[in-house]
C-alpha positions in Angstrom: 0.0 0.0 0.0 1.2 3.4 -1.2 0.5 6.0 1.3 1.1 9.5 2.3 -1.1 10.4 5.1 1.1 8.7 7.6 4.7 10.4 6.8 2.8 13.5 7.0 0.5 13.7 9.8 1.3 10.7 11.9 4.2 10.8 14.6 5.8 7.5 14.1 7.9 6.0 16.8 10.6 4.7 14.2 10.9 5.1 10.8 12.1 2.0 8.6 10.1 -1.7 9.3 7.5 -4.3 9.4 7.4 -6.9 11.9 7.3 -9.8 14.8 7.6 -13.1 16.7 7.1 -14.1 20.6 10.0 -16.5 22.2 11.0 -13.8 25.0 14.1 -13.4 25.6 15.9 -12.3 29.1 14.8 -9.3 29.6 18.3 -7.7 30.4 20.9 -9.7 29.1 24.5 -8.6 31.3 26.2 -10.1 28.2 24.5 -7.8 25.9 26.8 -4.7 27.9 30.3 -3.4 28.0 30.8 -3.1 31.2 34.5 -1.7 31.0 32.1 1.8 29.7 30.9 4.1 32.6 27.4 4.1 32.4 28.1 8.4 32.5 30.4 8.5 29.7 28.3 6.7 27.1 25.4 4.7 28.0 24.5 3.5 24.8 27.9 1.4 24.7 27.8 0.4 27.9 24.3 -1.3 27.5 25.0 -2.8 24.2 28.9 -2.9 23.7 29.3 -6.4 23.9 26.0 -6.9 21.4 27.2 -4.5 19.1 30.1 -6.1 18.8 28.9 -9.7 18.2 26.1 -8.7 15.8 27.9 -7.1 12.5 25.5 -5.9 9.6 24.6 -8.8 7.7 24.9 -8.1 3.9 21.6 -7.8 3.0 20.9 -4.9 5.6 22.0 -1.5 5.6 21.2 -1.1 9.6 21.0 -4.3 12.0 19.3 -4.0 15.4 16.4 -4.7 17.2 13.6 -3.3 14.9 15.5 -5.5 11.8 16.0 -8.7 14.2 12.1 -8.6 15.0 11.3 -7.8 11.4 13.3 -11.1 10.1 11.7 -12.9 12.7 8.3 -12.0 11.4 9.1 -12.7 8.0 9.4 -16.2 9.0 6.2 -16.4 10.6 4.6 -14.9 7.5 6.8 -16.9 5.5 4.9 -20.3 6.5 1.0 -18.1 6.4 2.0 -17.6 3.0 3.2 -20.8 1.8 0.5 -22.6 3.4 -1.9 -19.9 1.9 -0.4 -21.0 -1.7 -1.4 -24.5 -1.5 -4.9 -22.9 -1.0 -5.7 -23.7 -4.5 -9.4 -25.2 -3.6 -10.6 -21.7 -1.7 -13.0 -19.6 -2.1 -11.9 -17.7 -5.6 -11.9 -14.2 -3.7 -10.7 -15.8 0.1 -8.3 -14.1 2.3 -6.1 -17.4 2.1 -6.2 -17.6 -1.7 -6.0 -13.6 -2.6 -2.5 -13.8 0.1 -1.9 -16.7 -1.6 -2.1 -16.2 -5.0 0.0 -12.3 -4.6 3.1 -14.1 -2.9 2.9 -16.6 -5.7 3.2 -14.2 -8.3 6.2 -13.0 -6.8 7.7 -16.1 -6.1 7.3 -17.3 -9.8 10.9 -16.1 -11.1 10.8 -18.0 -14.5 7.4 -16.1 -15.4 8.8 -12.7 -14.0 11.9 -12.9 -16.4 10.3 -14.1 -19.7 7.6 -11.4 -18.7 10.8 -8.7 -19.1 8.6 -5.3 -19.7 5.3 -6.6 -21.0 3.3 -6.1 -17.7 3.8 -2.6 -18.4 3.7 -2.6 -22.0 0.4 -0.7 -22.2 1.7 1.9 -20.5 4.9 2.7 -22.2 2.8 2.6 -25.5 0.5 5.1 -24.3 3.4 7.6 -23.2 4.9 7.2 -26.5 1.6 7.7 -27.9 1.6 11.4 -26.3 1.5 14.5 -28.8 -0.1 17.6 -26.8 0.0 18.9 -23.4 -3.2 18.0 -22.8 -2.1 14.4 -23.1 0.7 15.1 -20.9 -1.2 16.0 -18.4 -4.0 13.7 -19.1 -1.1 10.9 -18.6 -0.6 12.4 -15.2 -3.5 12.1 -14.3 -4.0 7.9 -15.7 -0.7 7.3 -13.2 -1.7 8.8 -10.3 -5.3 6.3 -10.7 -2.6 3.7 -9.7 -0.4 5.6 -7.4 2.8 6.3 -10.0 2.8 9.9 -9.1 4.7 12.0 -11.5 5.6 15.6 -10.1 3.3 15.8 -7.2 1.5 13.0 -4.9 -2.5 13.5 -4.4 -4.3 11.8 -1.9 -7.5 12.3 1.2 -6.3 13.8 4.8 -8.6 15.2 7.4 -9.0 19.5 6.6 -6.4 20.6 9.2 -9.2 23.4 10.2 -12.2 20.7 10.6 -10.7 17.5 11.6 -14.3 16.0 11.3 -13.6 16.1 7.5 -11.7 14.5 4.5 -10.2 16.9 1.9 -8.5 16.4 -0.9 -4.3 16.9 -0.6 -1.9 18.0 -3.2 1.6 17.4 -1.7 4.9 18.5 -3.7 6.8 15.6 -5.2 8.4 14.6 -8.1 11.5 13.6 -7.3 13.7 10.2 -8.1 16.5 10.9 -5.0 14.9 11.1 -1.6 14.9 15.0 -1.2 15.2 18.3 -2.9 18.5 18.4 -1.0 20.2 16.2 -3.0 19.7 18.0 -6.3 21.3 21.4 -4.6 23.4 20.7 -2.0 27.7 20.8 -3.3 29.1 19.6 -0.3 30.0 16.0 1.5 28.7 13.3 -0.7 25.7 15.0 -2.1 27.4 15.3 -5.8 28.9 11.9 -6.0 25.5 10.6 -5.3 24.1 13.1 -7.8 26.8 11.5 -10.4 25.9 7.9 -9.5 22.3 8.9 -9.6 22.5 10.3 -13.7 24.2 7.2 -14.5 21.5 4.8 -13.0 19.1 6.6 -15.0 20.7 6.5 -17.8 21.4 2.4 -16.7 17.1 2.2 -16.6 16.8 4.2 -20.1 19.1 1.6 -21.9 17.1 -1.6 -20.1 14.2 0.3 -21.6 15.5 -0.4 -24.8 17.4 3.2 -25.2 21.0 3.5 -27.2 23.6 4.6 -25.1 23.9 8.4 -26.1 19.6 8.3 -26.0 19.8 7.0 -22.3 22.5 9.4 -21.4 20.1 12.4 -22.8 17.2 11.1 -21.2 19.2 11.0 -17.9 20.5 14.7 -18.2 16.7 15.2 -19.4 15.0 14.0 -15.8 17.9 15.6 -14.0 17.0 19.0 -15.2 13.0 18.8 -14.9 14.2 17.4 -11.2 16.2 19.5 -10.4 13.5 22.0 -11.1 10.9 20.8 -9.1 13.8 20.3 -6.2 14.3 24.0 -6.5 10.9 25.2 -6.1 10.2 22.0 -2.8 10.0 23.0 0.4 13.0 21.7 3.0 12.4 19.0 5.0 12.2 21.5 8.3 9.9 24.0 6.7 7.7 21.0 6.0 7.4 20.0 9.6 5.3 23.4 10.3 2.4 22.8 9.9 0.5 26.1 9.3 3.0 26.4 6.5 1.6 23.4 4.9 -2.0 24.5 5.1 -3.1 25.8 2.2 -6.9 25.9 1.6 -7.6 27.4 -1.9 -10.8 27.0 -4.5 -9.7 25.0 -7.7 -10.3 28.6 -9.2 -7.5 29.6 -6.8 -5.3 26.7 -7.6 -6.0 27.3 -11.4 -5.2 31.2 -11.6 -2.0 31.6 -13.6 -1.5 28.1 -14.3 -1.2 25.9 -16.9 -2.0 22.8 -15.9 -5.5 22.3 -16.3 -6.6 21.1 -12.7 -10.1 20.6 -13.4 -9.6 18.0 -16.0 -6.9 16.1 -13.6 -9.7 16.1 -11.1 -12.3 14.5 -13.6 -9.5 12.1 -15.2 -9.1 10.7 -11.4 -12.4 10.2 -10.7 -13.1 13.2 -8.1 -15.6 16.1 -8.0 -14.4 19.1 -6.1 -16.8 20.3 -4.3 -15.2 22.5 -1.9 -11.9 23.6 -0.8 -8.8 21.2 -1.1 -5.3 21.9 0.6 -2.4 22.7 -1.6 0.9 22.0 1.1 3.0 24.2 -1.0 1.7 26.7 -3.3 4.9 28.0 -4.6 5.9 24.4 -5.7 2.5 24.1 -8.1 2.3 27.3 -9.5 6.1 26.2 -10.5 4.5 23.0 -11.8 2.1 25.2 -14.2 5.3 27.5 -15.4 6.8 23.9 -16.3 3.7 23.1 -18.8 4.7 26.2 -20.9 8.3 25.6 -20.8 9.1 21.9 -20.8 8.7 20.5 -24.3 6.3 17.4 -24.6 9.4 15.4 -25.7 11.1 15.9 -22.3 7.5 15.5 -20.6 7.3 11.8 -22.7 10.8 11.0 -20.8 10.2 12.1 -17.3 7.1 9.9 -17.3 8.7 7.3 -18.5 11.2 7.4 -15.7 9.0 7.5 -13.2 6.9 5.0 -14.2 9.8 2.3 -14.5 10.8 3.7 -10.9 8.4 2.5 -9.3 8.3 -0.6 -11.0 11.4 -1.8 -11.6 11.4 -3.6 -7.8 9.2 -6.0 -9.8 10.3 -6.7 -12.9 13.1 -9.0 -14.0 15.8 -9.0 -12.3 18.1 -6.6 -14.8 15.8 -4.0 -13.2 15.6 -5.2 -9.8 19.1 -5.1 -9.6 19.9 -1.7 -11.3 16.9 -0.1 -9.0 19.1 -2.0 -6.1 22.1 -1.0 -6.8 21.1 2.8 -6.6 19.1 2.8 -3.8 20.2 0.0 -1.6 24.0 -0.1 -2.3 24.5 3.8 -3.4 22.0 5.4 -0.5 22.3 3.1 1.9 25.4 1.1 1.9 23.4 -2.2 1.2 25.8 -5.2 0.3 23.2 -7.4 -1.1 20.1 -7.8 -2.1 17.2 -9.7 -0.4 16.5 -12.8 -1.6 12.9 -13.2 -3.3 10.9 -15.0 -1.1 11.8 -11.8 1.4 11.0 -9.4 -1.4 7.9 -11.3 -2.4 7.0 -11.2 1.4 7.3 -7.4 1.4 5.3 -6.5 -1.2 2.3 -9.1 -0.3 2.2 -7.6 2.9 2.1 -3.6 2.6 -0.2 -3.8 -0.5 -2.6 -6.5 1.3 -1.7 -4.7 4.9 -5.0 -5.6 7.0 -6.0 -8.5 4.7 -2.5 -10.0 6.2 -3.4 -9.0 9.1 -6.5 -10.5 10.0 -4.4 -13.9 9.7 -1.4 -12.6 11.6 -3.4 -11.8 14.9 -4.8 -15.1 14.7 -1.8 -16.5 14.9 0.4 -14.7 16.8 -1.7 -11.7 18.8 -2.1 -13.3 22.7 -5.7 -11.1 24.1 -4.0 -10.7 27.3 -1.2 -8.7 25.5 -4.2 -5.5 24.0 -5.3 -5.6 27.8 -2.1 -5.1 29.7 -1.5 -2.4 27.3 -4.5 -0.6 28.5 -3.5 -0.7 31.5 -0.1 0.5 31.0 -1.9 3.3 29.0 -3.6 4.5 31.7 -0.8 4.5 34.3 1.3 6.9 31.7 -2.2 8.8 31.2 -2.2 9.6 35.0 1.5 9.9 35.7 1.6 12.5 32.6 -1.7 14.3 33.8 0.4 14.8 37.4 3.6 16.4 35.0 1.5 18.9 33.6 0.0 19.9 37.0 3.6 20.1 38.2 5.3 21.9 35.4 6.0 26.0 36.5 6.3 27.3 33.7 2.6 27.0 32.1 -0.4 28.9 32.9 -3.4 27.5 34.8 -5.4 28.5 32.0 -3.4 26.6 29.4 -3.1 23.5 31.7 -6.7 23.0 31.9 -6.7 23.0 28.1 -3.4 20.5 27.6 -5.0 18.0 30.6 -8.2 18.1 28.4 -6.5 17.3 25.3 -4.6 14.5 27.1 -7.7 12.9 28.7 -9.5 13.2 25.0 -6.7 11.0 24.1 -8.2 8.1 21.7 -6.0 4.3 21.9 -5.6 1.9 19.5 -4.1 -1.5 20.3 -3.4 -4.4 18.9 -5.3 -4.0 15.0 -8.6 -2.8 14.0 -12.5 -3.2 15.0 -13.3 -3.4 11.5 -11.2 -4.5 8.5 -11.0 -2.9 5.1 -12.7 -4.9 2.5 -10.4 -6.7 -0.4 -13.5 -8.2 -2.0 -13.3 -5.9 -5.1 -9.3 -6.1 -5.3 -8.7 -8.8 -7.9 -5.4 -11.1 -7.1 -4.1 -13.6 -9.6 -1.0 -16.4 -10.2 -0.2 -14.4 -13.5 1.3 -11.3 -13.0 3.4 -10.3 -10.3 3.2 -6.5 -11.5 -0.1 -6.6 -12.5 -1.4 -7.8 -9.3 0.9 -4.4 -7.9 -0.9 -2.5 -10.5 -4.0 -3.7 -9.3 -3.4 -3.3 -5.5 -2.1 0.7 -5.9 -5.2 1.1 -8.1 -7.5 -0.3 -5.4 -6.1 1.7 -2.5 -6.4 5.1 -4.6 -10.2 4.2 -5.6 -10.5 3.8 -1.6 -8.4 7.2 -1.2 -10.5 9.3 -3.4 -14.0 7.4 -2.0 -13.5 9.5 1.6 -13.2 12.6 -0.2 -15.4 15.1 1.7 -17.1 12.5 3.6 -16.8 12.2 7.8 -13.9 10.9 9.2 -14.1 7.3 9.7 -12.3 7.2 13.6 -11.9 3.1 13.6 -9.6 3.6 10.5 -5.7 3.0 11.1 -2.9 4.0 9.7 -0.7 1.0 9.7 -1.2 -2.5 9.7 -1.5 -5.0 12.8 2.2 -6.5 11.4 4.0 -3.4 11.3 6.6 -3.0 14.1 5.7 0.6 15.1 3.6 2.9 17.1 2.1 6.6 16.1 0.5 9.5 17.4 -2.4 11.2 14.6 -2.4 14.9 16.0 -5.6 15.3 13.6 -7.6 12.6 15.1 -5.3 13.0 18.8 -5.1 9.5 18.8 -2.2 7.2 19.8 -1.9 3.4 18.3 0.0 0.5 18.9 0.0 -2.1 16.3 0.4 -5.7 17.3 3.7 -6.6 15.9 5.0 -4.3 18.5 4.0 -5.5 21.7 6.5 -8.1 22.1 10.1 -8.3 23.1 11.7 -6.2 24.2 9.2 -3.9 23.9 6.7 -5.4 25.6 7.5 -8.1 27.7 4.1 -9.9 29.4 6.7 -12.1 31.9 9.1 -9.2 32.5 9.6 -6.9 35.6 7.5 -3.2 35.5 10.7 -2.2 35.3 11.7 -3.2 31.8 7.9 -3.0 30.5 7.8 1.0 31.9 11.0 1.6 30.6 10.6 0.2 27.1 6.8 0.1 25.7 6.1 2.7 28.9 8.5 4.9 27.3 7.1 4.3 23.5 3.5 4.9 24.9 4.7 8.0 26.7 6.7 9.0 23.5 3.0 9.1 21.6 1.8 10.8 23.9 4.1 13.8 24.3 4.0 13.9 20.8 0.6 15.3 21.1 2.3 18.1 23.4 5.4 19.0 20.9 6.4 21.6 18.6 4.3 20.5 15.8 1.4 18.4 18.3 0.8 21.2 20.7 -0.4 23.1 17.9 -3.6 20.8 17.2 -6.9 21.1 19.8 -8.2 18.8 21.4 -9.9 18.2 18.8 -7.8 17.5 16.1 -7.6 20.9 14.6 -4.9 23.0 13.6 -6.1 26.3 16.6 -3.5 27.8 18.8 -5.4 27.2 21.8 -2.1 28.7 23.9 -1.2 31.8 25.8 1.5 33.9 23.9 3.2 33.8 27.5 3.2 30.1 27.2 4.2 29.4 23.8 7.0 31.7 24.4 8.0 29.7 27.8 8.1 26.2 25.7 9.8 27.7 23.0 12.6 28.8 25.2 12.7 25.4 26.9 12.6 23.4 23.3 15.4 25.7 22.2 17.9 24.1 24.4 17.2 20.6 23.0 17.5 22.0 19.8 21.1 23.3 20.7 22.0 20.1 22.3 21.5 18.0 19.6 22.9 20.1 16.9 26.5 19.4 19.0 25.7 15.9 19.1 28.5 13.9 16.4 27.6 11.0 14.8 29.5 10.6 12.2 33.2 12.1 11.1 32.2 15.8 11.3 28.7 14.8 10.6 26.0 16.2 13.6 22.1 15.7 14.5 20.1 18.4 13.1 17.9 20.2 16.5 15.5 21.2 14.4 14.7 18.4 12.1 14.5 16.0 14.9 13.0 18.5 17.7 9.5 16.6 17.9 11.2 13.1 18.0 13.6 14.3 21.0 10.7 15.8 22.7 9.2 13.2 22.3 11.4 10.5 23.4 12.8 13.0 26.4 9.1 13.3 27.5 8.3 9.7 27.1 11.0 8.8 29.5 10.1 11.3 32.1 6.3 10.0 32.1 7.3 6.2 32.1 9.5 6.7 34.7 7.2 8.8 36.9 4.8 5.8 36.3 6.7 3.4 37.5 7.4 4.9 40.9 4.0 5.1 40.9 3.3 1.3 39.9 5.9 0.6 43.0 4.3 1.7 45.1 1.8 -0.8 44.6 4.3 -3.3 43.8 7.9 -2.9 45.0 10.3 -4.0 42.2 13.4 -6.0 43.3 17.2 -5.8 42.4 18.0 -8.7 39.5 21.5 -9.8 38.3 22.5 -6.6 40.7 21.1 -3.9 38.8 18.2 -2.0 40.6 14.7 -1.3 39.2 15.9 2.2 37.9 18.6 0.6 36.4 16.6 -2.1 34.2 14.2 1.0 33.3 17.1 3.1 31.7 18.7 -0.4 29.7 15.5 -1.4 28.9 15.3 1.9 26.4 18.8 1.6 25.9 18.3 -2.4 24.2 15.4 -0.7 22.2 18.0 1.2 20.3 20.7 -1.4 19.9 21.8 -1.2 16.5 24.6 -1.2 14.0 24.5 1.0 10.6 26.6 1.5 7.5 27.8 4.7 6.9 25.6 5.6 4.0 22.3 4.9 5.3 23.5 7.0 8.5 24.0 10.2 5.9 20.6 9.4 4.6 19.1 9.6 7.7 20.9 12.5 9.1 19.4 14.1 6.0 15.9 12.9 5.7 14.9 11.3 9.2 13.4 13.3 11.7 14.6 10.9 14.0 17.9 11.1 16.1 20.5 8.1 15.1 20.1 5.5 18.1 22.7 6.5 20.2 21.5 9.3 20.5 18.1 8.6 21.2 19.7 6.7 24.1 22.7 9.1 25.3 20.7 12.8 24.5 17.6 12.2 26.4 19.4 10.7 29.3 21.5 13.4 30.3 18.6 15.6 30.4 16.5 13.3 33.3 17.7 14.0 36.8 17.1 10.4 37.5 19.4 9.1 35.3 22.2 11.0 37.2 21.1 8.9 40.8 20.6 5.7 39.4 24.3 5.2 38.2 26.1 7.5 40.6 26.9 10.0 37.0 28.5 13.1 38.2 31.0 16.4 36.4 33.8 13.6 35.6 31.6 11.8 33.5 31.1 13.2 29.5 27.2 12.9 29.5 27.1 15.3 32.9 24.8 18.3 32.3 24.6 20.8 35.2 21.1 20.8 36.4 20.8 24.2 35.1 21.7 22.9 31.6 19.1 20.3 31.6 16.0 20.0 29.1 12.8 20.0 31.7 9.8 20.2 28.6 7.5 17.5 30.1 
């Protein structure tokens, strides 16, 4: 499933998986640490040392860890749904078993795939070479985005940031074959090599296509310069994460003045009657899109769509395209060695673009009941302990405290996978055509897109699926949700101490909750809308406060000469700073109840603070780390471990950290948000 609406509105806990499996583990491991490391000096090494150590990158990874060791262990409990779901040849024509079945198939079926070569897409190379006006350009546009190829700009239904009640229809900047505009502009590090690399693989795809050498080579410089373009005219990642900067509501009157792309015909060509306002996220970026309809010749038009339809189909063609598409943006962006073999792949795909039809089987199998009602509980203990923060917390106003305790008590939870699933009775799943049934699957998830247009939000909808290892706060529906795959070690341990549970799905339930109350969060009602519902006074006061996490992350080295970026990452490390404080606060709460005991010598505020630190064990390869510093709003994972730590007054008492250690902050120094 192709989707937007979650990279742009929901706070994810992690960016990068799927999911799962349930043998638990000890739930701290001494063997797992370095304990030659003060605990002050770097806590992420002496937590994991000895792990990270012991567990180097297997080749088919860019980044190895605990999200990736729970996501192969998942893939071999979908592995055996899907092969049994194969053999289910005597099912029901349109059955869960047989539609699973019959898409992992597909992709399984090699010989098929490469005597295929392009003719699954045949059609629609014929009809781009077929193009001879504008109009057709744009009417081409238009026929991709019906199956989610979205040249130039994605389109897709999000709730109206002013009336959360409400679906509306989004135009988002886009257009782009390298992960962001940055890439295109930037002269320094290795932004140009990867530029270089970048021409050449297009110019790799054009010759597969059938292209001469010096054709392919134009066409590359071709799609470099209409990219380029478009990278020019995107917003940054950072001015992106403001969200009154991506609200937009204009007429199609509005949207149309000046331009010459013909809006209302894309409208009608995807199936969609305006019949009020839409948002347009950046205005500047699609009134440049209209200057390009004058000034780009159809030719160069024919190319760019060619592109960007064998982009985003090349993962599923034979395997001259699989590996040129790998070699680009697994071995060039992220350091990849090899790629995954194709029952993996196969795996993948079956799963994102049949996400709840998957899993309705998965939570049969592997989902235990008692697991959704511990988390309740836990939910409510970080609900209260949170609630008793922002009673506490000196520098807000009563007035604005009534309205963030509101907000937080109008909380919605999600656990464990939907009350009602989406329906795959009209999606039509077959043994022969691995890209077809892709085709097919995009195709059915845009009809379902453009269906909530201007209808009521449906609230039981979710925004991932029950096998996704994740968790994510919805600011627009103020909402928190915890998919299945993630309540399981060492996230969620059912046999484990309140200790370990606090400190690592405590702290991820606490993280989705602040999120709510961060830069971007606090800026949404209780309702869901986009209202600033604070003081000046205290928007000022958190500002001031936020400011020094955004200072001491921006010193924070990763790699070489390489540093965090405060800003990008703000709402993650207020996030993961406030989760802490919460869980923690909880848990002296919970032991109060029930004293926690000393284990393998480490005390219960010990096991809290390595039960976070384990979350984040992980080894990564250089490139994907650059990537990441340039497009993730999340901090790399030692500093997700080291930066909030330093900046919770507990941490400094439960290992005896004082001004000879490297992580000491003077109290005055310290972060206190939440």
């Amino acid at each position: 499933m192709k989707s937007f609406v979650t990279a742009l509105l929901c706070c994810a806990f992690f960016m990068g998986c799927t999911p799962q499996k349930k043998i638990a583990p000890k739930a701290i491991d001494p063997s797992n640490m370095d304990l030659s490391v003060h605990p002050g000096d770097n806590f992420f090494r002496y937590a994991n040392g000895h792990w990270l150590d012991s567990n180097p990158i297997p080749a088919d990874y860019s980044r190895w860890g605990t999200f990736e060791m729970l996501f192969e262990q998942n893939t071999k409990d979908l592995r055996r749904i899907f092969e049994t779901a194969m053999q289910a040849s005597s099912e029901e024509q349109n059955s869960k078993l047989r539609k699973i079945g019959d898409f992992y198939a597909s992709g399984m079926d090699s010989l098929k795939i490469e005597k295929a070569g392009l003719e699954p897409i045949r059609d629609e190379l014929q009809r781009i070479a077929g193009i001879r006006t504008i109009d057709e350009v744009q009417k081409e546009i238009a026929h991709l985005h019906r199956v989610e190829i979205s040249p130039l700009f994605a389109f897709f239904s999000e709730q109206d940031p002013r009336n959360s009640e409400m679906m509306i229809p989004w135009l988002y900047q886009g257009g782009l074959g390298m992960p962001d505009r940055d890439y295109y502009l930037q002269t320094s590090g290795r932004t140009p090599e990867i530029r270089e690399k970048y021409q050449q693989h297009l110019a790799n795809m054009f010759e597969l296509m059938g292209d001469s050498p010096e054709e392919a080579a134009a066409n590359a410089g071709t799609v470099m310069d209409i990219e380029t373009r478009l990278a020019k005219a995107s917003m940054t990642m950072l001015e992106q994460r403001n969200p009154i900067a991506i609200t937009n509501k204009l007429t199609v009157a509005d949207l149309q003045q000046n331009s010459a792309f013909d809006w209302n015909d894309f409208f009608a060509a995807v199936g969609l009657e305006i019949k009020d306002e839409l948002n347009v996220a950046q205005p500047a970026f699609f009134a440049e899109v209209g200057r390009m309809m004058e000034s780009v010749s159809i030719a160069d038009w024919k190319i760019y769509l060619r592109w960007h339809l064998i982009n985003d189909v090349a993962p599923y063609l034979n395997s001259a395209f699989v590996n040129e598409s790998f070699d680009f943006n697994g071995r060039v962006l992220k350091g990849q060695m090899e790629l995954r073999p194709r029952w993996k792949r196969s795996l993948v795909a079956t799963s994102n673009n049949l996400g709840e039809l998957v899993g309705q089987v998965y939570v049969e199998e592997f989902f235990p009941p008692e697991a959704k009602e511990r988390m309740f509980d836990l939910v409510m203990n970080l609900k209260a302990a949170f609630s008793q923060r922002i009673k506490n917390v000196d520098w807000m106003t009563d007035e604005t405290k009534q309205k963030a305790l509101a907000k937080l008590d109008a909380f919605g939870v999600k656990v464990g996978y939907p009350d009602e699933w989406i329906d795959y009775s009209d999606l039509e799943i077959d043994r022969d055509s691995y890209v077809g049934n892709i085709l097919r699957a995009w195709q059915f998830d845009f009809k379902r897109d453009m269906a909530k247009m201007y209808k009521p939000v449906d609230p039981k909808e979710w925004g991932m699926s029950p096998q996704t290892v994740n968790a994510y706060y919805n600011p627009a529906m103020n909402e928190i949700v915890f998919p299945a795959a993630i309540l399981q070690p060492p996230f969620f341990n059912l046999y484990a101490d309140d200790p370990v549970n606090y400190g690592a799905i405590g702290a991820v339930i606490g993280h989705e909750m602040t999120h709510g109350f961060d830069d971007q969060g606090r800026q949404y009602d209780i309702d869901g809308n986009l209202n600033d519902w604070w003081t000046a006074e205290d928007a000022k006061a958190f500002n001031g406060l936020t400011q020094v996490l955004v200072e001491q992350f921006d010193h924070f080295m990763v790699l070489d000469t390489n540093t965090v970026d405060g800003e990008l990452t703000l709402g993650e490390n207020i996030a993961d700073l406030g989760g802490l404080s919460i869980a923690f606060d909880a848990l002296q709460m919970a032991m109060q109840a029930k004293p926690a005991k000393t284990i393998d010598g480490l005390t219960p505020e010990q096991r809290f603070f390595l039960a976070w630190a384990q979350v984040w064990r992980s080894n990564i390869r250089e490139e994907n780390q650059l990537l990441r510093l340039k497009t993730d709003v999340h901090s790399p994972a030692i500093a997700r471990v080291n930066g909030p730590f330093r900046n919770i007054d507990a941490f400094y008492s439960a290992f005896a950290v004082d001004e000879d250690n490297k992580l000491y902050l003077p109290e005055e120094e310290r972060a206190h948000v939440w």
